[in-house]
PDB file as gemmi writes it, atoms N, CA and C in Angstrom:
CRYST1    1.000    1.000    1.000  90.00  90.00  90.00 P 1                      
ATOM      1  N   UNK A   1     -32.032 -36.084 -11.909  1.00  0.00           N  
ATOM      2  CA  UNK A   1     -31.269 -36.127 -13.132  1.00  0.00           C  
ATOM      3  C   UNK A   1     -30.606 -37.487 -13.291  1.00  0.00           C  
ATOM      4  N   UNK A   2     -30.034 -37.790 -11.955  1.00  0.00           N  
ATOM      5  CA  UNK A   2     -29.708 -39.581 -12.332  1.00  0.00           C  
ATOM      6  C   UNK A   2     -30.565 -40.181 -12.653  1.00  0.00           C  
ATOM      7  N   UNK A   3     -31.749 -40.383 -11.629  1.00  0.00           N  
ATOM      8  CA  UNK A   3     -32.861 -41.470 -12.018  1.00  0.00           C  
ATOM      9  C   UNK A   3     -33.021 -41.373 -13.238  1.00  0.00           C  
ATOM     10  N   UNK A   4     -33.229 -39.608 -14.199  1.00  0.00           N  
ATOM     11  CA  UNK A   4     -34.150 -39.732 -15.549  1.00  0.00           C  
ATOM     12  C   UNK A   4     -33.047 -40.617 -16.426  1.00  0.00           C  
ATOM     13  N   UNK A   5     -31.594 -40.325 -16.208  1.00  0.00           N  
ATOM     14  CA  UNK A   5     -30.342 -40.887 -16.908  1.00  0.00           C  
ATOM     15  C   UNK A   5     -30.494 -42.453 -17.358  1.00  0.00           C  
ATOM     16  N   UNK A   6     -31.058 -42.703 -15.633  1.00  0.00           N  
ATOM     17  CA  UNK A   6     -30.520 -44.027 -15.819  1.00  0.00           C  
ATOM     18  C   UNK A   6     -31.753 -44.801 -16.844  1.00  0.00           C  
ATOM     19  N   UNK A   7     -32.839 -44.342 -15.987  1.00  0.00           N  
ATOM     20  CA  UNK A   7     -34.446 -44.618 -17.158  1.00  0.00           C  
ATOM     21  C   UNK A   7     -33.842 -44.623 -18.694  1.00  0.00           C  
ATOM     22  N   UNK A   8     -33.254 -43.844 -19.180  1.00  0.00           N  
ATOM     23  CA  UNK A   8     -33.204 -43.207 -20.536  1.00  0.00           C  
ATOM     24  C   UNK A   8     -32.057 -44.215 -21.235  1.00  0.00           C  
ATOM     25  N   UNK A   9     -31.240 -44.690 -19.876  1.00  0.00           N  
ATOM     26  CA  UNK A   9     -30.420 -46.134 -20.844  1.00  0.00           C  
ATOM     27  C   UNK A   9     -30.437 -46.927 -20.269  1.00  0.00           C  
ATOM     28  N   UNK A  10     -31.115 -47.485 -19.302  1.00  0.00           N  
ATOM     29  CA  UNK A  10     -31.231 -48.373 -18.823  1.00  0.00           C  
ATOM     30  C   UNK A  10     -32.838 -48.912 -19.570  1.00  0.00           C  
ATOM     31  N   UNK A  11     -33.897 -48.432 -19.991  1.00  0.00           N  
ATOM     32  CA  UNK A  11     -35.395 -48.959 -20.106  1.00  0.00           C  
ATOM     33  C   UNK A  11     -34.898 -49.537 -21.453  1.00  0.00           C  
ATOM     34  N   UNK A  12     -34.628 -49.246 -22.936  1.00  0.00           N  
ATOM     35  CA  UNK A  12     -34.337 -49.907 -23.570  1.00  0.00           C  
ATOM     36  C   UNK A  12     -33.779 -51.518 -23.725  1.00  0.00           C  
ATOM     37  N   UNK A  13     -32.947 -51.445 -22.445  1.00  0.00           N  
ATOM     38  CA  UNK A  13     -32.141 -52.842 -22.640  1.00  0.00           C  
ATOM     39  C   UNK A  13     -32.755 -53.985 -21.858  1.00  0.00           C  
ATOM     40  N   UNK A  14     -33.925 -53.207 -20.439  1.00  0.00           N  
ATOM     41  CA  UNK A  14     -34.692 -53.922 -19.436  1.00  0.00           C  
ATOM     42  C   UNK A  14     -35.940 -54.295 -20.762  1.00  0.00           C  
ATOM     43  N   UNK A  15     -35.777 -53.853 -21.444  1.00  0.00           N  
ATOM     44  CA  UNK A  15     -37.523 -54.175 -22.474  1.00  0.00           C  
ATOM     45  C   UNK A  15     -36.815 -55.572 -23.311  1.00  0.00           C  
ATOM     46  N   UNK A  16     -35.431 -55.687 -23.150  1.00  0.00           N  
ATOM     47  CA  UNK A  16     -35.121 -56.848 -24.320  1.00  0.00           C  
ATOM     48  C   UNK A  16     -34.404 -56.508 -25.493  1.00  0.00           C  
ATOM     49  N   UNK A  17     -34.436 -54.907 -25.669  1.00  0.00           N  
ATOM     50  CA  UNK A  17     -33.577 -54.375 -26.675  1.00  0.00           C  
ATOM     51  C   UNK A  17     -32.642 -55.443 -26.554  1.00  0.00           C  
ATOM     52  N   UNK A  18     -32.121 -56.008 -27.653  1.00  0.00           N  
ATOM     53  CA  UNK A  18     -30.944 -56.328 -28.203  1.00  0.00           C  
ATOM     54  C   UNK A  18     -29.651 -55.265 -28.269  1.00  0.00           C  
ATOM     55  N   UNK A  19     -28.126 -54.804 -27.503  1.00  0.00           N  
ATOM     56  CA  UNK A  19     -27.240 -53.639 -27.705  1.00  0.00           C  
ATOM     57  C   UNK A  19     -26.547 -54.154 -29.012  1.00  0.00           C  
ATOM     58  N   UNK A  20     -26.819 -53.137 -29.699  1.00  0.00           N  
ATOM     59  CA  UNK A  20     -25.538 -53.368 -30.645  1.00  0.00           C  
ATOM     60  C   UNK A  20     -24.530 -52.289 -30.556  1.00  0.00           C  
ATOM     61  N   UNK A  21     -23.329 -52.507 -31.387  1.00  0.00           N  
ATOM     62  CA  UNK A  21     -22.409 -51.469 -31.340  1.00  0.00           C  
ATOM     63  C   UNK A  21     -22.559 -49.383 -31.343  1.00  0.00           C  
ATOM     64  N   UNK A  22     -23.628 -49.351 -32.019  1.00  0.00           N  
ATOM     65  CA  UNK A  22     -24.395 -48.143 -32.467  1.00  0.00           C  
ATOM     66  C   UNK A  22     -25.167 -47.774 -31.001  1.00  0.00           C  
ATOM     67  N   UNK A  23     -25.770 -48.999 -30.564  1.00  0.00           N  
ATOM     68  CA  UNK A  23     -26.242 -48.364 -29.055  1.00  0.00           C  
ATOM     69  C   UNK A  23     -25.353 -47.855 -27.828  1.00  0.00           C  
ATOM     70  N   UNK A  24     -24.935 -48.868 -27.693  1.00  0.00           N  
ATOM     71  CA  UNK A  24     -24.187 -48.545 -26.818  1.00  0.00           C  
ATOM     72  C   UNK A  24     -23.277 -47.162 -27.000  1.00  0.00           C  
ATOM     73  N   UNK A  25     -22.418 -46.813 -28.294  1.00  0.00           N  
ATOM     74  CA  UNK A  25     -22.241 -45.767 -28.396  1.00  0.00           C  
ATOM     75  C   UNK A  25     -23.043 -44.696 -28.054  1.00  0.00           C  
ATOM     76  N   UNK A  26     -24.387 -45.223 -28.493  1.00  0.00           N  
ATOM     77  CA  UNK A  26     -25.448 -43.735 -27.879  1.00  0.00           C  
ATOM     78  C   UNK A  26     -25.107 -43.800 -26.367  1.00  0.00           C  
ATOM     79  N   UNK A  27     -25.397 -44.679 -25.806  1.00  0.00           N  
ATOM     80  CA  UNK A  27     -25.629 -44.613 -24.266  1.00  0.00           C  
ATOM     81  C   UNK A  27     -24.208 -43.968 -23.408  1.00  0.00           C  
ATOM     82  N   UNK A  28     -23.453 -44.131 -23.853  1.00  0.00           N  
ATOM     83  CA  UNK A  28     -22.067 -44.083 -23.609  1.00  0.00           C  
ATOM     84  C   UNK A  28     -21.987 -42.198 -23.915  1.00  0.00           C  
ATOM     85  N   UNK A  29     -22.583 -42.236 -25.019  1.00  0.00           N  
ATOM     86  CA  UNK A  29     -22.458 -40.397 -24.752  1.00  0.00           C  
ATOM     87  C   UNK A  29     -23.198 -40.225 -23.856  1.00  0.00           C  
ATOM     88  N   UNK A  30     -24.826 -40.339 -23.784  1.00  0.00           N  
ATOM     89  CA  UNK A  30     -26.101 -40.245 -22.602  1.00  0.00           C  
ATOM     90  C   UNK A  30     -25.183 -39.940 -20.881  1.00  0.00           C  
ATOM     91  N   UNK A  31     -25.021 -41.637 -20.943  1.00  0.00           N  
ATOM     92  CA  UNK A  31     -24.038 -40.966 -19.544  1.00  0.00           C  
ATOM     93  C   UNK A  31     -23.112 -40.073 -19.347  1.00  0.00           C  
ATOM     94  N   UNK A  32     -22.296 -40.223 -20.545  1.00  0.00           N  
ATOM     95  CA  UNK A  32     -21.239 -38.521 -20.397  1.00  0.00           C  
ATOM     96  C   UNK A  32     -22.079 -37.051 -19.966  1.00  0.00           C  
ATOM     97  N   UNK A  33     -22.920 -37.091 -20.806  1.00  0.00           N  
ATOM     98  CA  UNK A  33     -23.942 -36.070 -21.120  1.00  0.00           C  
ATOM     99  C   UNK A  33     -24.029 -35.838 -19.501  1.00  0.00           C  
ATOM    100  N   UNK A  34     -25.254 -36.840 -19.133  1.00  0.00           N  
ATOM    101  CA  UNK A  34     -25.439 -36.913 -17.701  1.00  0.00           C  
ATOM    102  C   UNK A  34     -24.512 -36.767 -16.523  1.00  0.00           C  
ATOM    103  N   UNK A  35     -23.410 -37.147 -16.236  1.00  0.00           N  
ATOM    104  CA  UNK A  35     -22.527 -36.382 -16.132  1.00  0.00           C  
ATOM    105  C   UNK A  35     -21.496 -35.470 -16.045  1.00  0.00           C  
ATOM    106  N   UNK A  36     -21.363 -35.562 -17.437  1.00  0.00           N  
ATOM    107  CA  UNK A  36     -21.147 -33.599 -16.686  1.00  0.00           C  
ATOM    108  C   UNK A  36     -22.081 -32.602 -16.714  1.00  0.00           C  
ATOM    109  N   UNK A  37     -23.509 -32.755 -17.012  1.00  0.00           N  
ATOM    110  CA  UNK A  37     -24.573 -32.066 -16.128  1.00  0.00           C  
ATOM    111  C   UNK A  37     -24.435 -31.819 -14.507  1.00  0.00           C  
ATOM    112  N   UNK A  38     -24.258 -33.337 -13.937  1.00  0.00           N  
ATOM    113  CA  UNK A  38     -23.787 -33.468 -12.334  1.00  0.00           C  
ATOM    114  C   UNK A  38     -22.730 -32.197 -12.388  1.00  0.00           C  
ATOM    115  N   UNK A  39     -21.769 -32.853 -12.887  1.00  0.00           N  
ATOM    116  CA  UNK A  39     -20.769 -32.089 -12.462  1.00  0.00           C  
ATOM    117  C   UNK A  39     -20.742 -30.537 -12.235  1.00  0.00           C  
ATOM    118  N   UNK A  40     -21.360 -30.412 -13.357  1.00  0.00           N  
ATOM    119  CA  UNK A  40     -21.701 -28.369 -13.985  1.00  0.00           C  
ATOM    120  C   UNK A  40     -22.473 -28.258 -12.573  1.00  0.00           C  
ATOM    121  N   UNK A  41     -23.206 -29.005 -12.392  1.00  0.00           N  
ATOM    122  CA  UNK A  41     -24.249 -28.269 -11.248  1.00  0.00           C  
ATOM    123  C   UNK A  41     -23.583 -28.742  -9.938  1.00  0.00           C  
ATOM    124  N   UNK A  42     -22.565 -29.352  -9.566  1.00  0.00           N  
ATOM    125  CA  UNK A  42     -22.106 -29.587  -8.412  1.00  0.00           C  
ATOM    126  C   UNK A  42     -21.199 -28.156  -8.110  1.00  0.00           C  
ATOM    127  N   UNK A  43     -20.548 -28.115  -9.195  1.00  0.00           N  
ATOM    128  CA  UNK A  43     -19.717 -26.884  -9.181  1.00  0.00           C  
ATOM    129  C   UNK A  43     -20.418 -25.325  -8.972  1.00  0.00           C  
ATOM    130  N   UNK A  44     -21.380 -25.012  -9.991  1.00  0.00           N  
ATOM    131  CA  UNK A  44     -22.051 -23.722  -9.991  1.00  0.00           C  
ATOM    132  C   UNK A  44     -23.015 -23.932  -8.499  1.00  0.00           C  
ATOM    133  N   UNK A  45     -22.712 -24.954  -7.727  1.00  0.00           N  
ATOM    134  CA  UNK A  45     -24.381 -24.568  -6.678  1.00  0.00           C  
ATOM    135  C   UNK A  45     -23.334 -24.024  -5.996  1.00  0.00           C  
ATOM    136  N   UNK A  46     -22.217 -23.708  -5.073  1.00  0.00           N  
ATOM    137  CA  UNK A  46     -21.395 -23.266  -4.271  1.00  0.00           C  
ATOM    138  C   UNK A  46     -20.481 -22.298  -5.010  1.00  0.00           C  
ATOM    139  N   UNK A  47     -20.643 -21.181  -5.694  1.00  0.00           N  
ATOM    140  CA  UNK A  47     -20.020 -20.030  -6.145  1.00  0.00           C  
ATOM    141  C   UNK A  47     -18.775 -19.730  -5.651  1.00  0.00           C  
ATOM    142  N   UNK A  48     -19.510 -19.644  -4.062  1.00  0.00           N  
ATOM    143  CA  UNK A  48     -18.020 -19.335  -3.412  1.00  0.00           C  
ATOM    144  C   UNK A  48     -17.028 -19.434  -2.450  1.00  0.00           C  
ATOM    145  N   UNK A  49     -17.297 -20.882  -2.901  1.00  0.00           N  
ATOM    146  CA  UNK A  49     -16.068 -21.940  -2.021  1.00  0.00           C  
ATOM    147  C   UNK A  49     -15.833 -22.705  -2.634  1.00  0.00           C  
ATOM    148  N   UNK A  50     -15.297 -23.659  -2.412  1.00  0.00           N  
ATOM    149  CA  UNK A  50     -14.756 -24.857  -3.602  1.00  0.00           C  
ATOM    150  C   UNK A  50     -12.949 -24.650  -4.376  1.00  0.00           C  
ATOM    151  N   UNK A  51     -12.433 -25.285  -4.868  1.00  0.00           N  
ATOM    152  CA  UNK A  51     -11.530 -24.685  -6.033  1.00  0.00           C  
ATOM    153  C   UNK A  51     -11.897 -23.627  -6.666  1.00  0.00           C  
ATOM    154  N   UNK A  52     -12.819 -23.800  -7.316  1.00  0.00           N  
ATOM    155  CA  UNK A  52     -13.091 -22.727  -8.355  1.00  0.00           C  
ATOM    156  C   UNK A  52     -13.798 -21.230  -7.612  1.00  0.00           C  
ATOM    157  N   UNK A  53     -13.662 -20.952  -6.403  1.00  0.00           N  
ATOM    158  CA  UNK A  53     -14.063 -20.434  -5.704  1.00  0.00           C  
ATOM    159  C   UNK A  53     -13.880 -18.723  -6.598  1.00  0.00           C  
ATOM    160  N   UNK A  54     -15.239 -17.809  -6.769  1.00  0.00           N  
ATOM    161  CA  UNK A  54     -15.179 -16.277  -6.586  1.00  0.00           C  
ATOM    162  C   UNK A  54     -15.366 -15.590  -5.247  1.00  0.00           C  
ATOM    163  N   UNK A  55     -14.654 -14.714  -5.689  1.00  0.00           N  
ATOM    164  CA  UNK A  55     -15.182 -13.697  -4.387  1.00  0.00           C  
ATOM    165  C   UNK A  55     -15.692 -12.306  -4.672  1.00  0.00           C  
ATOM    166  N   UNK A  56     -16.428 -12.203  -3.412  1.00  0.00           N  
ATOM    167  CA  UNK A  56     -18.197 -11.310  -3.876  1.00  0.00           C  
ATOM    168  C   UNK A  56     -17.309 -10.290  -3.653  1.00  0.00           C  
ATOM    169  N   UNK A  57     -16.565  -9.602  -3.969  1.00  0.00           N  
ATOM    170  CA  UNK A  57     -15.688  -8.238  -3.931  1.00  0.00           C  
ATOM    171  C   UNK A  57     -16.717  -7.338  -5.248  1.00  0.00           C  
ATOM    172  N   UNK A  58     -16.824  -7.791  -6.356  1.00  0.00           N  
ATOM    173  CA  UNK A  58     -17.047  -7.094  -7.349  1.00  0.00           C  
ATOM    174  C   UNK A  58     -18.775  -7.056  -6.985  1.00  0.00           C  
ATOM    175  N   UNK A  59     -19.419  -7.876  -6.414  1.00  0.00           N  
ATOM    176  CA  UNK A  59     -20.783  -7.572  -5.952  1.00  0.00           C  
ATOM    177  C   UNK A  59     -21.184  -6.983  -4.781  1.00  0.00           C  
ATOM    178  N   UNK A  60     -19.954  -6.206  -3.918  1.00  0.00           N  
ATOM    179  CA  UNK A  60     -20.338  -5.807  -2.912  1.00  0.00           C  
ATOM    180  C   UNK A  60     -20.057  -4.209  -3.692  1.00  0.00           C  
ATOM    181  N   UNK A  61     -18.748  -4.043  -4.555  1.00  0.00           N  
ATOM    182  CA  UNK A  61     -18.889  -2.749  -5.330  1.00  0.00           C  
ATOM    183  C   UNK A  61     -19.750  -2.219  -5.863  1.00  0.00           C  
ATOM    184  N   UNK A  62     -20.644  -3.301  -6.472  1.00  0.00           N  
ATOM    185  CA  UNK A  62     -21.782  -2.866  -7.097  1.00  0.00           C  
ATOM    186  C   UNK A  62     -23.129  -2.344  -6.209  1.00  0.00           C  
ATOM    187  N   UNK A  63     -23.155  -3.083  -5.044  1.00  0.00           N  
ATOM    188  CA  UNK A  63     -24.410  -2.953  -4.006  1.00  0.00           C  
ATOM    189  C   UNK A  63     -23.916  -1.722  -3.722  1.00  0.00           C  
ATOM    190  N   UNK A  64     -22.391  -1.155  -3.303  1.00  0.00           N  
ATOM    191  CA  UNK A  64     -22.261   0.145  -2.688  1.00  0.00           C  
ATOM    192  C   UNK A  64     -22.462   1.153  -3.717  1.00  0.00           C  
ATOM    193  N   UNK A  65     -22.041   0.634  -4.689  1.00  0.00           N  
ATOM    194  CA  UNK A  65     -22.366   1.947  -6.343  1.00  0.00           C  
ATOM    195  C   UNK A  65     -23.823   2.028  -6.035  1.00  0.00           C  
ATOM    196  N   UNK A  66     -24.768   1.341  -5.728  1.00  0.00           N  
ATOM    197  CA  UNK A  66     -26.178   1.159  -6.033  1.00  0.00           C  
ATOM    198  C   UNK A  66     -27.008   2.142  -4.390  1.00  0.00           C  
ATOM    199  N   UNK A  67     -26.678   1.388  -3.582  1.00  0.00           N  
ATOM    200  CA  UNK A  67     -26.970   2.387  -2.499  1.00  0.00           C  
ATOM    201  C   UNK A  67     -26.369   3.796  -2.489  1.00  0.00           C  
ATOM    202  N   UNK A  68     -25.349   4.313  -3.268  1.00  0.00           N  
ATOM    203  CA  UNK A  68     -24.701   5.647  -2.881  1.00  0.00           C  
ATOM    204  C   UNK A  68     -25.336   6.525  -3.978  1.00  0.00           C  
ATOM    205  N   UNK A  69     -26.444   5.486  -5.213  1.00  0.00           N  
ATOM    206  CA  UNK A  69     -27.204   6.341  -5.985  1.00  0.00           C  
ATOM    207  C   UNK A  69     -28.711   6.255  -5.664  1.00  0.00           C  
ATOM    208  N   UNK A  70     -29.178   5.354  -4.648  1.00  0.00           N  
ATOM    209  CA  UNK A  70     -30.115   5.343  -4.023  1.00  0.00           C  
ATOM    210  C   UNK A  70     -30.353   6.572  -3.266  1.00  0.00           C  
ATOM    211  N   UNK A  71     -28.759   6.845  -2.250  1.00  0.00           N  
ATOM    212  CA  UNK A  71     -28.787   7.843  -1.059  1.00  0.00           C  
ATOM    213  C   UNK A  71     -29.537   9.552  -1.825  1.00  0.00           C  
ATOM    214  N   UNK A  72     -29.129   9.657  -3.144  1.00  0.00           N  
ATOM    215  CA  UNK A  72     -29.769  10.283  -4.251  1.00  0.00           C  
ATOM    216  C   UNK A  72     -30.817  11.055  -3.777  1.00  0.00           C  
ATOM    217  N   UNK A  73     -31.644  10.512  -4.313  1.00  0.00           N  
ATOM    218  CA  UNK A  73     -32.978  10.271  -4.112  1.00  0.00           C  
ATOM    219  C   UNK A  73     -34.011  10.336  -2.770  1.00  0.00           C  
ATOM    220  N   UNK A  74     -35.010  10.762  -2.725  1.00  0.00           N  
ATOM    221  CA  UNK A  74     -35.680  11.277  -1.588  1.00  0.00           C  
ATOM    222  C   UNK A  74     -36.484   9.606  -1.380  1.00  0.00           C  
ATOM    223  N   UNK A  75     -36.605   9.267  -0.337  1.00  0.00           N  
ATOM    224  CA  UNK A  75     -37.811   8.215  -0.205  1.00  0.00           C  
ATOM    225  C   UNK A  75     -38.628   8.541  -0.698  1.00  0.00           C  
ATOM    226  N   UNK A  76     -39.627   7.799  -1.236  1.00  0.00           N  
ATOM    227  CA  UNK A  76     -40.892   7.358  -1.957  1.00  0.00           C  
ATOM    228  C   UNK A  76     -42.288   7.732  -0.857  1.00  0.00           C  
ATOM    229  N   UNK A  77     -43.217   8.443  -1.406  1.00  0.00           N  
ATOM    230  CA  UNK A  77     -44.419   8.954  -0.428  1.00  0.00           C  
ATOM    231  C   UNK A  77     -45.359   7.690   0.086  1.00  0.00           C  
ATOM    232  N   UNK A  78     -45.396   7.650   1.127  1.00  0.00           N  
ATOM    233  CA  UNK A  78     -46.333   6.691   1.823  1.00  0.00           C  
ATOM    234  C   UNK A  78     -47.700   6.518   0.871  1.00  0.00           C  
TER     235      UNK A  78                                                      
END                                                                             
């Protein structure tokens, strides 16, 4: 995601593009853009640790709701 970033404002200006005021504004969002992509995905890859940390309480309720309607049910015939 960096490399494509940097390709995407960096190849224009390596070709000779001339920046004018209008570009650079583009590029200037591009990298925002591109970063906080990083960011979003630095945060969501570790769920549950970090600051923003959840805890699997409400997914372990659910696995036990789910097995205690499993227990239900007869196994499945070979």
């Amino acid at each position: 995601m960096v490399a494509s970033g940097l390709l995407v404002v960096g190849l224009p200006w390596l070709a000779g593009a001339r920046p004018t005021p209008v570009s650079i504004a583009g590029d200037v969002v591009r990298v925002g853009v591109v970063a906080v992509g990083i960011v979003i995905i630095v945060l969501l890859s570790h769920p549950y640790s970090g600051p923003g940390a959840v805890q699997p309480d409400a997914l372990a309720a659910a696995r036990d709701q789910y097995d205690a309607i499993d227990a239900r049910f007869p196994p499945p015939l070979p």
